[in-house]
Each structure stands twice: as structure tokens, then as C-alpha cells.
N, C-alpha and C positions, 0 to 999 in steps of 0.2 A: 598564715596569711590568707585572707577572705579575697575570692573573686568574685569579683562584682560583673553583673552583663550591662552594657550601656542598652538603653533602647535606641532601634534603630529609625531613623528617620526616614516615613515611607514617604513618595513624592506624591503629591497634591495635584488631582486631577482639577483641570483649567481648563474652558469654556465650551465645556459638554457635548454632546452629539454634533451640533453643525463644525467645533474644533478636529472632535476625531474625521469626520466626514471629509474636511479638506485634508487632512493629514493622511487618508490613505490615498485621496487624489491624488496627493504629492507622491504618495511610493509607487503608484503606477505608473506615473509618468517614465521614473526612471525604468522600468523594468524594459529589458530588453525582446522584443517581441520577437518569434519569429516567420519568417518569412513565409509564402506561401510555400514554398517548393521545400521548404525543412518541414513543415507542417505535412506536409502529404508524405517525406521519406520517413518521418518519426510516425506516423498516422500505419505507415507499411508495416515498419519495423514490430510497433506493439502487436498488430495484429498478426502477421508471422509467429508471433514470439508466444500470443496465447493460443495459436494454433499447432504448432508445437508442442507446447507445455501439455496440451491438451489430449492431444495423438498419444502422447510419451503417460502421462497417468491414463490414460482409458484403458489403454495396452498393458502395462502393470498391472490394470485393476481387473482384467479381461485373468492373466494370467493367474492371477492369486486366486480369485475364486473358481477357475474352473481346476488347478491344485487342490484346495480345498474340498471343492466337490466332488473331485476323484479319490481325495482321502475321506472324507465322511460318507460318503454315499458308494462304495465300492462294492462291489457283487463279491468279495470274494471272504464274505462274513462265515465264521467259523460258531455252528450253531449247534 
């Protein structure tokens, strides 16, 4: 028995840039904004969070290579 693929039916775009244009007006509207005062605790938050992140690899990268540099660069070369 032979399977066959039907072609799919793609949708037909309908009344060009000034349709899309009001269609995403429309999805904004809905979006739920926030507020001033979540704006400034999420505005905290991220910045906490890549000050942090930031502290936490520099500090790693701080360790690794000064590891590294105590093993490659060591004085106690057998010559």
C-alpha cells in the first residue's frame, strides 16, 4: 500500500503591513504592564543578580588562573 502526503494548506496573508500594524496594536493592548514600583523591584533584582553572577565568575576566574600560574610557572623546575 502507497502513502501518499496530502499538501498542506498554508494561510494566506491578508491586508499587508497596515493589517499586521493594527494586529500587533491589538496584542499590546492586552499585555499586562507593569507597574512603577515592580519596575524598579525587578530593575533591583536583575541588577543584584548580574552583580552577583559577576563577583561569583571573576572570583573563579581570579582562582583558576592564579592555580594555573602556580602550576606552569613554578620555581621549583627540575633542570
Amino acid at each position: 500500500m502507497a502513502v501518499t502526503a496530502r499538501k498542506r494548506e498554508e494561510p494566506r496573508a491578508q491586508g499587508g503591513i497596515g493589517q499586521f500594524l493594527r494586529d500587533v496594536y491589538d496584542e499590546l493592548r492586552k499585555v499586562v504592564w507593569p507597574t512603577a514600583g515592580e519596575l524598579y523591584r525587578y530593575t533591583l533584582v536583575v541588577l543584584f543578580t548580574v552583580l552577583l553572577l559577576g563577583i561569583f565568575i571573576g572570583g573563579i576566574d581570579y582562582l583558576l588562573g592564579e592555580a594555573t600560574r602556580r602550576t606552569i610557572y613554578s620555581s621549583n623546575v627540575v633542570g
